[in-house]
C-alpha positions in Angstrom: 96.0 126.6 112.3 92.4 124.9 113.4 94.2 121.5 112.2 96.5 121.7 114.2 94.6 122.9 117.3 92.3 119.9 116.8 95.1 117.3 116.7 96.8 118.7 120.0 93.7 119.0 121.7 91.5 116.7 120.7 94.6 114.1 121.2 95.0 115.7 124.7 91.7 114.6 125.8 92.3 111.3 123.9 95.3 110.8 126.5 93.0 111.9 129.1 90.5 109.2 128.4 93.0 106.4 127.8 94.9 107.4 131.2 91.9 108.4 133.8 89.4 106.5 131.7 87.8 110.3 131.8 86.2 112.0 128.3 83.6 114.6 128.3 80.2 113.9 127.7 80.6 113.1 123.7 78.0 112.1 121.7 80.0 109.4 120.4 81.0 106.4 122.3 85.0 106.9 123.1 86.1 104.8 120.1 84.0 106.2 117.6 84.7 110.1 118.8 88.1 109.9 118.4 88.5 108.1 115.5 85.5 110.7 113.7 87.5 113.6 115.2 90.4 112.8 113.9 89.5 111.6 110.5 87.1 114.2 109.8 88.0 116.8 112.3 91.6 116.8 112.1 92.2 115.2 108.4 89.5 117.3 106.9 90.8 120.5 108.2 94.0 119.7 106.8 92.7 118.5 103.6 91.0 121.6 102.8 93.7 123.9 104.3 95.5 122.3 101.6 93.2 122.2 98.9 92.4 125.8 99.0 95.5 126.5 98.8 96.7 124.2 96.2 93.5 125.0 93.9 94.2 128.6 94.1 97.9 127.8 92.6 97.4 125.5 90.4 94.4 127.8 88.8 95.2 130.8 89.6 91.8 132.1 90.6 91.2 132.6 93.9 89.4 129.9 95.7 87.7 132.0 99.3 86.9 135.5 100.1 86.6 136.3 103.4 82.7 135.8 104.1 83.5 132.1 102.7 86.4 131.2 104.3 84.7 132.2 107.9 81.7 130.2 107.0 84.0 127.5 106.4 85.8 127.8 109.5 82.8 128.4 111.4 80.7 125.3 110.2 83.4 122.7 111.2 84.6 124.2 114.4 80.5 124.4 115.2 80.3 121.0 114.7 83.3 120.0 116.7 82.2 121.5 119.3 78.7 120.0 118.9 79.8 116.6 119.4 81.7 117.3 122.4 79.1 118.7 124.4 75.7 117.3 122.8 73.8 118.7 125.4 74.0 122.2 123.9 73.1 120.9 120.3 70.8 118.1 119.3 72.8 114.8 117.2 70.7 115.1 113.9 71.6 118.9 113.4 75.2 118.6 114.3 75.6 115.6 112.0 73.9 117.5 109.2 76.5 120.5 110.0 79.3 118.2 110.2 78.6 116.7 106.8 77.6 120.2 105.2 81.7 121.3 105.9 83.0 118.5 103.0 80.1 120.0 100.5 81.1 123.4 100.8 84.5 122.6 100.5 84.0 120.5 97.1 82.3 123.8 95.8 84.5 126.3 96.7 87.1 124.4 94.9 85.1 123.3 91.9 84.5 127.1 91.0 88.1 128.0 90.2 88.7 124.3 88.7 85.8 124.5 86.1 86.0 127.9 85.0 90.0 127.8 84.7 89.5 124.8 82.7 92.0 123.4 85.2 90.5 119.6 84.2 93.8 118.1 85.5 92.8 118.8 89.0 88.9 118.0 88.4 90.0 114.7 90.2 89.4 116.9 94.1 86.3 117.2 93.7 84.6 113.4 93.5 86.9 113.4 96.1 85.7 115.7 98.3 82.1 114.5 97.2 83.5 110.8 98.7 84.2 112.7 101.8 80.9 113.7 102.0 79.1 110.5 101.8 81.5 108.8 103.9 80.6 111.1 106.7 77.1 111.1 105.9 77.4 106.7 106.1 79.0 107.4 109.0 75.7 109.2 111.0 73.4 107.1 109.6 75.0 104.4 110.7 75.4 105.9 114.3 72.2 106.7 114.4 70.9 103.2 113.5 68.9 104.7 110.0 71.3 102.2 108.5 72.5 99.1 109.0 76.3 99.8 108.5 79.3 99.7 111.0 80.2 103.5 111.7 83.8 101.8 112.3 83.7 100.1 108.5 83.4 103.9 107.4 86.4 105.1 109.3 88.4 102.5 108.1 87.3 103.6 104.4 88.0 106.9 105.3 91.4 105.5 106.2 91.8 104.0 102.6 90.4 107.6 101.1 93.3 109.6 102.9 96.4 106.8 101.8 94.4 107.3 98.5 95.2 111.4 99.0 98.4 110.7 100.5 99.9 109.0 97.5 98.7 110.7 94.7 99.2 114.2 96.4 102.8 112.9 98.1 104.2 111.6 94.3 104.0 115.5 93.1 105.1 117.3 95.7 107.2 115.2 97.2 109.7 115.0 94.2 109.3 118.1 93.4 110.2 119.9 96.2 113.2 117.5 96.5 114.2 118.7 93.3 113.8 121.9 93.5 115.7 122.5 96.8 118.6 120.3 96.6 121.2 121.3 93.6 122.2 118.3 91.2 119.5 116.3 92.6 117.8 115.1 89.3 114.3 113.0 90.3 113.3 110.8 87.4 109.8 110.2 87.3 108.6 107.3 86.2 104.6 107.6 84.9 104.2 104.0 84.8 105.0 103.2 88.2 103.5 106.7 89.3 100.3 105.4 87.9 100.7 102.0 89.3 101.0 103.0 92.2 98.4 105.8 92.4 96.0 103.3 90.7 96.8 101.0 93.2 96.0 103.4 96.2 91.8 103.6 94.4 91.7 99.7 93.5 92.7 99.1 97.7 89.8 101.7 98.7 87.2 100.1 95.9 88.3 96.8 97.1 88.1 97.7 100.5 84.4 99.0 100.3 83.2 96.4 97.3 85.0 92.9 98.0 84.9 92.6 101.7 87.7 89.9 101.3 90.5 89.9 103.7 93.1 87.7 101.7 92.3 89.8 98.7 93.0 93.1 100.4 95.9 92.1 101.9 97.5 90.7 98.8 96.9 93.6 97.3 98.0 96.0 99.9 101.6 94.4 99.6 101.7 94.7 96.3 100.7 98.4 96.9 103.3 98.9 99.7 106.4 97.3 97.5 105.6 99.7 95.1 105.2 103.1 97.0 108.7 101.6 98.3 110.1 101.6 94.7 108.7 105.2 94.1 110.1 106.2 97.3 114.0 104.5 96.6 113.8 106.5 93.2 113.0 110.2 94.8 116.7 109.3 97.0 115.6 110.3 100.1 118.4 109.7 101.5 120.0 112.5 100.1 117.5 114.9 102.4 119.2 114.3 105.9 120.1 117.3 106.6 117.5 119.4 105.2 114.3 118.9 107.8 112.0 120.4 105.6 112.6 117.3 102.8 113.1 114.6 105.3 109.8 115.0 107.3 108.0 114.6 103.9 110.2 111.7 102.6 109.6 110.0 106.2 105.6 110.5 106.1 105.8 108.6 102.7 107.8 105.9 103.9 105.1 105.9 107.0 102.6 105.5 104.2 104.6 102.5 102.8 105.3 100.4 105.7 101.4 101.2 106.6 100.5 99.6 103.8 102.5 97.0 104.1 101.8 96.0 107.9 98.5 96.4 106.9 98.9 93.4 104.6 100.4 91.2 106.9 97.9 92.2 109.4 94.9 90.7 107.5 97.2 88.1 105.8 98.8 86.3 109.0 96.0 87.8 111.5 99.2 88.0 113.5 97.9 91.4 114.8 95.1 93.8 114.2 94.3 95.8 111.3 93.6 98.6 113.5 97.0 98.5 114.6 98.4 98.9 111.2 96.0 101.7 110.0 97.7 103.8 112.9 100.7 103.5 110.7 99.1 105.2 108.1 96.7 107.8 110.6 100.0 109.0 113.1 102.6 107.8 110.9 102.4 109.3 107.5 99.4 111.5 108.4 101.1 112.9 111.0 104.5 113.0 109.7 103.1 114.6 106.0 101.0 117.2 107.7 103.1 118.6 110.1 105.8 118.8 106.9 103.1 120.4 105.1 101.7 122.9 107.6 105.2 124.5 108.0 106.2 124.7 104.9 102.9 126.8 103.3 103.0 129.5 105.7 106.2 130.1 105.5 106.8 130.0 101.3 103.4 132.6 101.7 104.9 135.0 104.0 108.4 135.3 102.1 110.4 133.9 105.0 112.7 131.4 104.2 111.4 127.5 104.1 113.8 126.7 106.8 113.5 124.5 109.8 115.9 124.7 112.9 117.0 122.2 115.3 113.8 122.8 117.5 111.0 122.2 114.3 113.9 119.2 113.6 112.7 117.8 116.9 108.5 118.3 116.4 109.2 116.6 112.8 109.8 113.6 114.9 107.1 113.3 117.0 104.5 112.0 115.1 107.4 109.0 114.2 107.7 108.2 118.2 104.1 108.4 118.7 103.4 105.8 115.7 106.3 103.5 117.1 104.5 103.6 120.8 101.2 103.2 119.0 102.1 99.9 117.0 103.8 98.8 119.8 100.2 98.6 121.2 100.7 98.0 124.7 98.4 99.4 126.9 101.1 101.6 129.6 102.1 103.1 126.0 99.6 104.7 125.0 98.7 107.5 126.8 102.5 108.4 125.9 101.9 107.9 122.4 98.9 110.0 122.4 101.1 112.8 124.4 104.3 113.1 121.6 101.7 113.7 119.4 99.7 116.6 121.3 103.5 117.8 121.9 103.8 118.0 118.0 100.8 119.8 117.0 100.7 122.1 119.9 104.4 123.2 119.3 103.5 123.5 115.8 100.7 126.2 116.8 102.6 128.3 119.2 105.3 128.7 116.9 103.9 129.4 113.7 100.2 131.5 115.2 102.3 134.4 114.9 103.7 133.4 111.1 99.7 133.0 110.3 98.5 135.9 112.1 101.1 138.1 109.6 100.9 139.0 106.3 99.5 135.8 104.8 97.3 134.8 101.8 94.1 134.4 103.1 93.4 130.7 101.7 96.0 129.3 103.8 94.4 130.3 107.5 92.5 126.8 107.7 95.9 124.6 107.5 
């Protein structure tokens, strides 16, 4: 639920900003606050809503207890908080905080993963660790005690969560596909699911290592015509009228087309990378999450994983705000940013009672 408080409001002020030129008295210049907030705040709150609750299945070990999990909660709301009204809390302790959240994630879900033997999934943890040091790069460059770009770290972060996005996507996706439409047979092909999943890690480790444009964008649109294959193979098309499938099939072809424009962008120099990456941060982000969110509560309550006409509707949103977004005029945006904050705050009101029932506990974060 705290993801998707931070995405509606945190966007809200966003709109705010880009409209009255107005944003509180951050301790971030505009730019860099929103792009931290949503990567870290909004992405990593979703990332371990999801992780928890993933590691907890796939182990079968619980992966919180209460004490923990309100630790957890507190540590990155503390910090969100912190670096929206840094006259309350010093920089150096906030960013400290802020970085703390992604460690004590990577233990809580290490725990269960190394004593279940669960070595499968060992592959969370360097990535929570990458999280961590990411965010750590990203205050020390802030702060001047390195010289590195805070935006460079974004964009890696960027290239960490398409990284996520297409390993995690390639099981569930076809899986739940599977699972909920009858006759619907999903071949999986390991060769092109490790293509393309190796491909994801060679973009971020070519992204950080070889700062070559040409290289990356080659690369990329290799990367994008494969996650396109992948996608053709799950038959997405045969998930129009079930919400629940199509929202998660559309945030994957978000992540494709991403990729791709991505490519072009620093191929051509046609338009800005930056423009692209919101493919990939409001367009598969948003579209996979907001699948995501509604469908754990709801399989962890008993209700049935159902969406009606209304959820149809908020599925969409993040889709019309990526569309303003790359459309990257100026009268736009303040729209854009608004169909988002409409997604994420519908999402809240109608699911806080859903969370605030009989729920597993490891699934309050998401």
């Amino acid at each position: 639920m705290v993801a998707s408080l931070c995405a509606s409001l945190d966007m809200l002020l966003w709109a705010l900003f880009l409209h009255l030129g107005w944003l509180p008295a951050a301790s971030l210049p505009p730019l860099l606050w929103h792009g931290h907030e949503m990567l870290f705040g909004f992405a990593g709150a979703l990332v371990a809503g999801f992780l928890l609750t993933a590691v907890a299945e796939w182990t079968k070990r619980p992966t919180t207890t209460p004490f923990t999990l309100l630790l957890l909660v507190a540590v990155w709301l503390i910090a969100r908080i912190g670096f929206l009204l840094p006259a309350f809390i010093p920089y150096t302790p906030i960013a400290i905080l802020d970085s703390t959240f992604f460690l004590l994630l990577a233990i809580m879900v290490a725990i269960p993963i190394l004593r279940a033997r669960n070595y499968r999934n060992l592959f969370v943890i360097p990535l929570l660790l990458t999280f961590t040091l990411a965010d750590v790069l990203f205050h020390l460059g802030v702060t001047g005690r390195l010289p590195l770009a805070p935006y460079q770290v974004l964009v890696w972060v960027i290239d960490l969560l398409t990284l996520l996005m297409l390993v995690i996507g390639g099981r569930v996706i076809p899986f739940f596909t599977s699972r909920r439409l009858a006759g619907v047979r999903i071949v999986r092909w390991r060769l092109l699911d490790w293509s393309v999943n190796g491909g994801g890690l060679v973009l971020l480790l070519v992204d950080i290592i070889v700062p070559s444009s040409r290289l990356l964008g080659g690369l990329s649109l290799i990367v994008a015509v494969l996650a396109s294959i992948r996608l053709a193979v799950w038959r997405p098309w045969r998930t129009l009228r079930e919400p629940m499938l199509w929202v998660l099939h559309l945030g994957y072809l978000w992540l494709a087309v991403g990729i791709a424009l991505r490519g072009v962008a620093l191929l051509s120099g046609s338009f800005a990378e930056i423009t692209a990456l919101h493919a990939l941060t409001v367009g598969a982000l948003g579209s996979l999450s907001i699948g995501m969110m509604t469908r754990v509560p709801l399989g962890h309550t008993g209700r049935p994983i159902a969406a009606g006409p209304v959820m149809a509707v908020v599925f969409f949103l993040p889709t019309l705000a990526a569309v303003l977004r790359l459309m990257n005029l100026p009268d736009w945006l303040p729209l854009a940013a608004s169909f988002w904050t409409l997604a994420f705050a519908a999402y809240f009101l109608r699911f806080l009672p859903v969370h605030f029932g009989p729920l597993r506990v490891n699934t309050m974060i998401s």
